[in-house]
N, C-alpha and C positions, 0 to 999 in steps of 0.2 A: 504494500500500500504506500503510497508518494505520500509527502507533507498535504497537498491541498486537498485530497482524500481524507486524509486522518483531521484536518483541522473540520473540515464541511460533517463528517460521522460526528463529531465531539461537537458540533453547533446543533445536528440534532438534539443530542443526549440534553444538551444545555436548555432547550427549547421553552420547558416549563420554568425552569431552577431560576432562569433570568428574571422571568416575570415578577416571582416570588420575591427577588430580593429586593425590585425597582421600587424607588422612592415613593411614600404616600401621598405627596404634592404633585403638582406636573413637574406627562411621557406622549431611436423608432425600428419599436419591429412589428413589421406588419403582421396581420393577422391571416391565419389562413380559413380557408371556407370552412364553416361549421359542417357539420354532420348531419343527415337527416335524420329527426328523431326517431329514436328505439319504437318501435312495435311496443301496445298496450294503452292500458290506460290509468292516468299517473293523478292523483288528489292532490290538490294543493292546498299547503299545512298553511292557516292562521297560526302568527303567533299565540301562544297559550301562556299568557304574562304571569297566571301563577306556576308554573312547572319553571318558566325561566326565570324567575326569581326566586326559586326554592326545587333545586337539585335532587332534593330526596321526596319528591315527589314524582321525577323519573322514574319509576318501577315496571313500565310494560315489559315483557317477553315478547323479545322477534321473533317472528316467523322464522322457521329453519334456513329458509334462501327466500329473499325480497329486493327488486330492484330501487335505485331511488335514484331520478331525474332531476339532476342538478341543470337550472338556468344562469347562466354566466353572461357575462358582458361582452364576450368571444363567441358567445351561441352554447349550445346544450350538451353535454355529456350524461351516459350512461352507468353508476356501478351499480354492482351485482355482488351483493352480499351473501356471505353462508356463515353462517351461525355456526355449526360444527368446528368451522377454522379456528374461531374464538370468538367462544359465548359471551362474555364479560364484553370484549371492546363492540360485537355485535349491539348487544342488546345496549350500551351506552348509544350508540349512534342512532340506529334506530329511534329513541327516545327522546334523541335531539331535534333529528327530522320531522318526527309528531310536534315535536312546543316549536316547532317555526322558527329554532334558533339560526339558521342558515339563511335568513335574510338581510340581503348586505352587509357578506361577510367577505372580506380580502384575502387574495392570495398573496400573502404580505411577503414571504420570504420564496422565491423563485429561483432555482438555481442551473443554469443550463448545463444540460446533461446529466443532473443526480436528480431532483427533486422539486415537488412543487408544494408549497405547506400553507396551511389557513387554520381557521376554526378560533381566532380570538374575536367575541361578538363588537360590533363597532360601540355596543351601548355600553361604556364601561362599567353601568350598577350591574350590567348581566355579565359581563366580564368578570367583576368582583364576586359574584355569588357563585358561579363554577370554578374559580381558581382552586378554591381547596376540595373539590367533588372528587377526589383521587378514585379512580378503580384499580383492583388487581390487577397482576399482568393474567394475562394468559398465554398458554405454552407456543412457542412457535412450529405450528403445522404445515404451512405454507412458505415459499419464499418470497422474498423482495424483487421481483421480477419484475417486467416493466409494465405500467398499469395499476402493479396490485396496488395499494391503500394500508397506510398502518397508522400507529399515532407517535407523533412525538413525544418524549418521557424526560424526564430528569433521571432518570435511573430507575431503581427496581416499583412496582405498584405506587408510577407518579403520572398514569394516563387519564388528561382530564376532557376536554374537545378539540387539541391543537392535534392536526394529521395531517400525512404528505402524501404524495402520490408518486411514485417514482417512475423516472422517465425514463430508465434504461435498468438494465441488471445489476441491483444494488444486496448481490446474496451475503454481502458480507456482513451486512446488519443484522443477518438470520441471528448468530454466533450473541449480536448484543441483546437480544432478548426482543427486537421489535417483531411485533406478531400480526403480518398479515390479513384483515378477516375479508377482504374480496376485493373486486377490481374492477377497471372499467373496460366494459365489455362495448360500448357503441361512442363515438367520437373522442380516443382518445388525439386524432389531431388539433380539439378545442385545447385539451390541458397541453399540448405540444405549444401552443400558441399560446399563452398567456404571456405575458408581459415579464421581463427576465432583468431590464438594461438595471434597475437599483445593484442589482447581484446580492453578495450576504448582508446582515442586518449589523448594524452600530453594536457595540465598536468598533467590531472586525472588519465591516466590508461599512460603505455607505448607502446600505439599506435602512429600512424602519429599525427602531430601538424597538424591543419589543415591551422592552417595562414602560415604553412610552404609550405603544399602543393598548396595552393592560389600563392604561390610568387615562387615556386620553379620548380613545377610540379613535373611530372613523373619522373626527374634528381633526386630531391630526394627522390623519395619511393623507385625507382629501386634501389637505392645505401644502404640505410638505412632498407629498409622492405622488402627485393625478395621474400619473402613467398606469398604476398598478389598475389589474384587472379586479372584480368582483364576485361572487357568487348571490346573482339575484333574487334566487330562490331556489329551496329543494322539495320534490315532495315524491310522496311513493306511491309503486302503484298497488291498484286496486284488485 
């Protein structure tokens, strides 16, 4: 593994831990043609402002495999979850996708060739209330293959809703505990296209700080980053 492999792996791991420790006060590539939407029919999640302001009130069971149609700013992608891969980070997503937390949320940390990562909500009270919502890990089944979906972690049972999507064969992650639970199965040339030019996040690179965006939200990416893409809505289907 090179230096800028092992530094971008260790920005993963770092992913949550950063946010955790940020201050309490204040934090052209063209796009390619979308995909035509997946086969089915997909319900779109209303926010549910008590579940996303009170985490343990998330308690559904997923379905074993359920798709769920992400609307982006680049146009729409496909994933396809299984439950079996891992129940735990499963049935957290799931549960995020019902309370509507996936409305204008950024792909704030873009990395070309490794990874593409989101899930800090732009409202920072709903930011605040899932930061400490930690789940278990669960086992790695799956690998980090191109497409699949996992979450970022500070280390062991620290997966709360920040997830990447990896753009190429990243199995070496397997080994660090990141556990796959599905992938995109219909326009992964939208997540190919996302918006990449910030690179990694402050301090490292001159991307988003993330403890900035934990405390600031979407005020300050829009104002500081309006390149970066969005995820406009997600909802499952039916």
């Amino acid at each position: 593994m090179n230096a800028r492999h092992f530094m971008l792996l260790s920005a993963v791991l770092l992913a949550v831990s950063c946010s955790a420790k940020a201050p309490e006060t204040a934090e052209t590539r063209p796009s390619r043609p979308a995909a035509a939407p997946a086969a089915g029919n997909y319900k779109e999640m209303t926010p549910d402002m008590e579940i996303l302001k009170d985490p343990s009130k998330a308690t559904a069971k997923a379905p074993d495999v359920f798709d769920v149609k992400f609307a982006t700013t680049k146009g729409d992608f496909t994933v396809e979850v299984h439950r079996d891969w891992a129940p735990l980070g499963a049935d957290r997503f799931y549960n995020l996708v019902k309370a509507g937390f996936f409305t204008d949320v950024a792909f704030f940390r873009v990395i070309s060739g490794f990874m593409a990562q989101f899930g800090i909500s732009g409202d920072p009270a709903i930011a605040a209330a899932w930061r400490p919502a930690r789940i278990q890990d669960d086992p790695v089944r799956e690998s980090n293959g191109r497409g699949y979906i996992s979450y970022a972690m500070a280390g062991p049972n620290t997966r709360t809703t920040q997830f990447f999507i990896n753009f190429g064969n990243n199995s070496q992650l397997d080994g660090m505990g990141f556990s796959p639970f599905g992938k995109v199965v219909d326009g992964m040339n939208v997540v190919d296209s996302l918006y990449s030019g910030y690179g990694e996040g402050a301090p490292s690179g001159e991307g988003p700080e993330q403890g900035r965006v934990q405390m600031q939200g979407n005020a300050y990416l829009k104002a500081d980053f309006p390149r970066l893409d969005y995820i406009k809505s997600a909802s499952l289907e039916e």
